[in-house]
C-alpha positions as CSV (number, residue, x, y, z in Angstrom):
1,X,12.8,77.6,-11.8
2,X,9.9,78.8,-14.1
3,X,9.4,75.4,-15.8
4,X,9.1,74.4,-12.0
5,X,6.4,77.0,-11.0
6,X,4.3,76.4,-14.6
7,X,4.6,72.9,-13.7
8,X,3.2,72.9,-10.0
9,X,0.5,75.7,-11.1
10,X,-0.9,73.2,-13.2
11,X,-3.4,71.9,-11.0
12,X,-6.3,70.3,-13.5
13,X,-3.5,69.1,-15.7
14,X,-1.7,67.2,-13.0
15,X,-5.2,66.1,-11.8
16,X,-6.6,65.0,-15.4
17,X,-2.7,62.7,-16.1
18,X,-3.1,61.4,-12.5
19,X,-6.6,60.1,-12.9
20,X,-6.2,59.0,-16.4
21,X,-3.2,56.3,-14.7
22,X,-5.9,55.5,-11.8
23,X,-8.0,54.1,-14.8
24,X,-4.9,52.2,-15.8
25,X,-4.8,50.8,-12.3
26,X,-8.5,50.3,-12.3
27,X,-8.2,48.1,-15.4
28,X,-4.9,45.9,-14.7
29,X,-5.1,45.7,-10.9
30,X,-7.4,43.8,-8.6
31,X,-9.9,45.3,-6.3
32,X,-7.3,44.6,-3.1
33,X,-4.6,47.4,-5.0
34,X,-7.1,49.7,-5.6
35,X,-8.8,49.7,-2.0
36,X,-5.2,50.4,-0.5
37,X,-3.8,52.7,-2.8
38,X,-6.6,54.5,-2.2
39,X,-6.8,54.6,1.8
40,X,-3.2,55.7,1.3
41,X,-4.1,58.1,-0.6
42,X,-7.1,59.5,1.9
43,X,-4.9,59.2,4.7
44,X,-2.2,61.1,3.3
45,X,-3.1,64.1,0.8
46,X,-6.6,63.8,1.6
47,X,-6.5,64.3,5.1
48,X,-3.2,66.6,5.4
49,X,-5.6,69.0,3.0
50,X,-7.9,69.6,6.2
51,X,-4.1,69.2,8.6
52,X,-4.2,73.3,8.7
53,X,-7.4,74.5,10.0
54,X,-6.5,76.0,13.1
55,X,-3.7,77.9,11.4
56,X,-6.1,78.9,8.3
57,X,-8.7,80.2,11.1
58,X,-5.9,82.1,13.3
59,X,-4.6,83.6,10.2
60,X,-8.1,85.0,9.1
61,X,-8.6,86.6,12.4
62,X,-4.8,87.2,13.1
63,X,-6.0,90.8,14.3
64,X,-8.8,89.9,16.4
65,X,-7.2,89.3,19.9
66,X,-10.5,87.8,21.3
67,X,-10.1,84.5,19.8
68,X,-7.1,83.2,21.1
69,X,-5.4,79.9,19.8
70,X,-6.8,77.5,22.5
71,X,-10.1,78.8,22.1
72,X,-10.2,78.2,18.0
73,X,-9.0,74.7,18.9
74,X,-11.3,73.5,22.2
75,X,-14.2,74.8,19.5
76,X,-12.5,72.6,16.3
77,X,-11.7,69.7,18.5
78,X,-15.7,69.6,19.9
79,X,-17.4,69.6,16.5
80,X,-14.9,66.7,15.9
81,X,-15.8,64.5,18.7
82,X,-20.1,65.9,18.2
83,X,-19.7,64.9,14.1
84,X,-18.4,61.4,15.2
85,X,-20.9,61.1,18.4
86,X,-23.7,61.8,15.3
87,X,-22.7,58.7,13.6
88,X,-23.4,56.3,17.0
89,X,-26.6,58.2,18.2
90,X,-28.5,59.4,14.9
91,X,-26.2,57.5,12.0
92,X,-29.3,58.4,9.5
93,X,-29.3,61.8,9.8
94,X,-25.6,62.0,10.1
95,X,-24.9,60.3,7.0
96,X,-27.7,62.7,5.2
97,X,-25.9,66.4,6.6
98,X,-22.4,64.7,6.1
99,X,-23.3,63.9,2.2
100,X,-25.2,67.3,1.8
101,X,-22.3,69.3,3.4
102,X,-19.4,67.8,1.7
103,X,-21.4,67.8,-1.8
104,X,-21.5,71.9,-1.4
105,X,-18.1,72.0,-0.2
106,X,-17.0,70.0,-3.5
107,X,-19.0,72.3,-5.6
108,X,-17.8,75.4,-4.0
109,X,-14.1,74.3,-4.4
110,X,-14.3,73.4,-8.4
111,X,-16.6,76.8,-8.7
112,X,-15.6,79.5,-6.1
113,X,-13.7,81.8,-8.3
114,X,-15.5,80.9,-11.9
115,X,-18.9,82.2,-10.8
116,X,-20.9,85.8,-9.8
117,X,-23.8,83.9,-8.8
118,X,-26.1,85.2,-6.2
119,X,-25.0,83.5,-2.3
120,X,-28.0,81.9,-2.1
121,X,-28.0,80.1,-6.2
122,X,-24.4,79.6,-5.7
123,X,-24.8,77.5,-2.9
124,X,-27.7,75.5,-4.4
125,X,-25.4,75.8,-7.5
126,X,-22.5,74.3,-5.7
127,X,-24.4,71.6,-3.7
128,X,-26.3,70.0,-6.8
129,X,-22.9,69.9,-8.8
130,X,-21.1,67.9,-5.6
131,X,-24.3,65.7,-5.2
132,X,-24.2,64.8,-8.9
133,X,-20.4,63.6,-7.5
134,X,-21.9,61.9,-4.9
135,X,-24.9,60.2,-6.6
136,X,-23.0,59.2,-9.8
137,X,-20.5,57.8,-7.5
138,X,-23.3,55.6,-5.7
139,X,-25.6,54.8,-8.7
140,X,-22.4,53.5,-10.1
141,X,-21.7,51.3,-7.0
142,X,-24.9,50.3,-5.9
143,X,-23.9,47.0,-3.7
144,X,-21.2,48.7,-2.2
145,X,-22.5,51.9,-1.1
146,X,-26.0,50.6,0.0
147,X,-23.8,47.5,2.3
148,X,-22.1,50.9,4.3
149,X,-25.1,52.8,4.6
150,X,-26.6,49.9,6.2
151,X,-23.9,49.2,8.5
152,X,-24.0,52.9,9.1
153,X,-27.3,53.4,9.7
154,X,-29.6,49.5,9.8
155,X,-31.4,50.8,6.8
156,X,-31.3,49.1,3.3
157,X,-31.6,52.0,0.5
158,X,-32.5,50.7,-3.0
159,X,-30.6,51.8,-6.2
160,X,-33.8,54.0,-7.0
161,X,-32.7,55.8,-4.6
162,X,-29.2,57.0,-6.3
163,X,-31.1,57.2,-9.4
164,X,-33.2,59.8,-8.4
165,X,-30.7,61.7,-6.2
166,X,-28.6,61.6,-9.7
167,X,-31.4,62.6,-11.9
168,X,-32.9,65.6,-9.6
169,X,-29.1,66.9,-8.7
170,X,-28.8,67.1,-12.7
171,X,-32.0,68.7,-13.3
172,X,-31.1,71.4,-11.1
173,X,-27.2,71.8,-12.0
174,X,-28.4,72.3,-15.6
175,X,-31.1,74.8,-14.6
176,X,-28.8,77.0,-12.5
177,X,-25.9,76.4,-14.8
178,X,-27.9,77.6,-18.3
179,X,-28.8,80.8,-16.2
180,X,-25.5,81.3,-14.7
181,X,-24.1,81.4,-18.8
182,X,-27.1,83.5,-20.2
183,X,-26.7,86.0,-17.2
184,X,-23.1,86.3,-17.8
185,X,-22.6,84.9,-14.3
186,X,-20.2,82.0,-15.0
187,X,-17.2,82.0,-16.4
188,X,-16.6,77.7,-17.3
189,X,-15.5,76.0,-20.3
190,X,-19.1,73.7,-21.2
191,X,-16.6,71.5,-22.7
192,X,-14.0,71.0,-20.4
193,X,-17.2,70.4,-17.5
194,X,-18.7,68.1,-19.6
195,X,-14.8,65.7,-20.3
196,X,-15.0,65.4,-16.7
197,X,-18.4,64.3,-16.1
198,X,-17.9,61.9,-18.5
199,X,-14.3,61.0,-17.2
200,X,-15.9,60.8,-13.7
201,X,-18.3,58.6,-15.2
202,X,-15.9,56.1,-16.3
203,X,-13.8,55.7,-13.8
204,X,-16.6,55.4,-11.3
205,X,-17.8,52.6,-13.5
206,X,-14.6,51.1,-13.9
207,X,-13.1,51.5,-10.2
208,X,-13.4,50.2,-7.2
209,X,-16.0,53.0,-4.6
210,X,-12.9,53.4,-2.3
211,X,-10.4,53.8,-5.2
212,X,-13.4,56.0,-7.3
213,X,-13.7,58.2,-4.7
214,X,-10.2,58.6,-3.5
215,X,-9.6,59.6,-7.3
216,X,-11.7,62.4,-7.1
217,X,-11.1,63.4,-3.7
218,X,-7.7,63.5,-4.1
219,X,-6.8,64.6,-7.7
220,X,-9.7,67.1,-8.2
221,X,-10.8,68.4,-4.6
222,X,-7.7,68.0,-2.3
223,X,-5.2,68.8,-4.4
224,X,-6.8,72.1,-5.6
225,X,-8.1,72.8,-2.1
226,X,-4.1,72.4,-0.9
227,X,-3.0,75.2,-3.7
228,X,-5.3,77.6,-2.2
229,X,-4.2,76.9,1.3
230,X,-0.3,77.6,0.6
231,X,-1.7,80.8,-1.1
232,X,-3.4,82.1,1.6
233,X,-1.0,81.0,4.0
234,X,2.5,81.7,2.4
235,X,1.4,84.2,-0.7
236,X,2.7,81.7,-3.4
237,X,2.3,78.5,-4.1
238,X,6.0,77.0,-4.6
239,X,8.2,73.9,-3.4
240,X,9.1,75.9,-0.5
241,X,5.7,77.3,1.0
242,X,4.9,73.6,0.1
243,X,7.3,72.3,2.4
244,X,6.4,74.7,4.9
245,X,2.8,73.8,4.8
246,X,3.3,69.6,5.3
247,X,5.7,70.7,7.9
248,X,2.8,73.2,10.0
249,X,0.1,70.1,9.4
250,X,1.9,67.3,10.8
251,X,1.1,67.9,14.4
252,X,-2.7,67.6,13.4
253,X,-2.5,64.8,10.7
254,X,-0.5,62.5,13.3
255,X,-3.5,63.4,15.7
256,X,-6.3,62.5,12.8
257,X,-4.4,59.1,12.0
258,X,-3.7,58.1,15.6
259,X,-7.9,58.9,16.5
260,X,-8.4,57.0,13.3
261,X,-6.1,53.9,14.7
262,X,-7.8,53.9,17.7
263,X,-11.1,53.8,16.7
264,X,-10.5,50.6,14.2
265,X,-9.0,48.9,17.4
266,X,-11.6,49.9,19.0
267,X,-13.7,48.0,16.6
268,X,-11.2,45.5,15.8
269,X,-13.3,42.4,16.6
270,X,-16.0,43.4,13.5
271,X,-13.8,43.7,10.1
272,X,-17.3,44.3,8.4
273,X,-17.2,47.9,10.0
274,X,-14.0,49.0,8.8
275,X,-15.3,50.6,5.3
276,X,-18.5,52.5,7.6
277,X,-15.8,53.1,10.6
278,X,-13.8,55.0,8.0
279,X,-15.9,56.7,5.9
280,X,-17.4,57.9,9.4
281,X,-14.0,59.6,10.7
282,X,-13.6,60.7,7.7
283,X,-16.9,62.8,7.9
284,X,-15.4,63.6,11.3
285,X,-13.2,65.5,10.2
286,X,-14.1,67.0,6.7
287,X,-17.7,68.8,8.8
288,X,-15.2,71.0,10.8
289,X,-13.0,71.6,7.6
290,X,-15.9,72.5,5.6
291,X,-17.1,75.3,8.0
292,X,-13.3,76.5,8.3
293,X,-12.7,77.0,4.8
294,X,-16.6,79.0,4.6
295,X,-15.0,81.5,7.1
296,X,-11.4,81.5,5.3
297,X,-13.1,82.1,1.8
298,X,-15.4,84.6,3.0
């Protein structure tokens, strides 16, 4: 049983073996394998790791008889349907608070509890270190990325554009970061941060952008994120409370996959949308999860 627990505890090494045989993949498998293994991946772990909102939110304010069940969820299930209206009446700006949003919320997973930084730095902190993510990811994957945006939004962004979003998140990640270590105000390994840049690098080079991202979303945000759920949740994080989590989320993920299937048959008659279409619910539904888990960190 203890070999067990150490095992499942092990978050970053479980993350670090499980991306190191996604560059396997990347290398010996074509383009087709990777794209599916990683929707599969997104559509399973990655959104069953935002499945639990509503009970995360009703557990924070478990006391507080004023916000009842159906009111939590009318709210959650309007900044769903307003997040995915934003992508059909304003796509631009959409796409720009999606990025900026899920690039803190990134940061402010891999750093919550190694910093004492100020509110204010940390979230500037946070939000470079997920945009660095985000830009290295799209520098990387220039044709890719910029064909989305553009069926996203009707607007064609040059690789200049990556380039400077990757050089000025760096820039002030480094500033922030060098303070954060001289001020006593971080508490990271510089080497074990820098092997995953560099490993981040790689694979972003090597893979496909839907199996690059699903790498990191999965192994080194979702996965992580999940941990802390079952914690807060159940106390411990075990095979049991694991259980007991996937069994409390499968109401909601069925909901998020069946909204996801309807929209793509929606759209069935334009196969070049299916890439924006998705990445689109997926912001959908990671806006509301990033305000859910600002309130359950608090």
């Amino acid at each position: 049983m203890e070999t067990k627990s150490l095992f499942i505890t092990k978050i970053s090494s479980i993350a670090t073996v499980c991306t190191v045989f996604a560059l396997w993949v990347s290398v010996y498998f074509s383009i087709n394998v990777e794209n599916t293994l990683g929707f599969l991946l997104i559509l399973t772990i990655g959104i069953l790791h935002g499945a639990n909102d509503i009970k995360l939110i009703r557990n924070v304010y478990k006391n507080k008889s004023n916000l009842s069940f159906k009111k939590v969820l009318f709210i959650y299930i309007v900044v769903v349907i307003l997040t995915a209206l934003s992508f059909f009446f304003t796509p631009s700006v959409a796409l720009i608070i999606f990025v900026i949003i899920s690039s803190y919320h990134f940061g402010e997973q891999h750093f919550f509890s190694k910093t004492k930084l100020s509110s204010l730095i940390f979230k500037i902190f946070c939000s470079a270190y997920g945009l660095i993510i985000f830009s290295l990811l799209f520098y990387l994957n220039p044709n890719d990325t910029s064909v989305i945006i553009y069926d996203l939004t009707g607007y064609q962004i040059t690789d200049y554009i990556y380039k400077l979003a990757l050089i000025v998140s760096l820039i002030i990640f480094t500033i922030i970061f060098i303070y954060g270590i001289f001020k006593n105000k971080l508490s990271v390994n510089f080497a074990e941060e820098l092997f995953l840049v560099i490993l981040f690098l790689v694979i972003f080079k090597i893979a496909s952008l839907v199996w690059a991202f699903s790498i990191y979303f999965i192994f080194w945000h979702s996965l992580p994120s999940l941990k802390d759920q079952i914690e807060l949740l159940y106390g411990e994080y075990n095979f049991n409370n694991i259980k007991k989590y996937i069994l409390s989320s499968l109401i909601y993920w069925l909901i998020a996959i069946i909204g996801l299937v309807f929209v793509l048959l929606l759209f069935r008659s334009d196969q070049n949308l299916f890439l924006s279409l998705f990445f689109a619910f997926l912001a959908a539904i990671t806006i509301p999860h990033v305000f859910v888990m600002q309130v359950v960190l608090k």
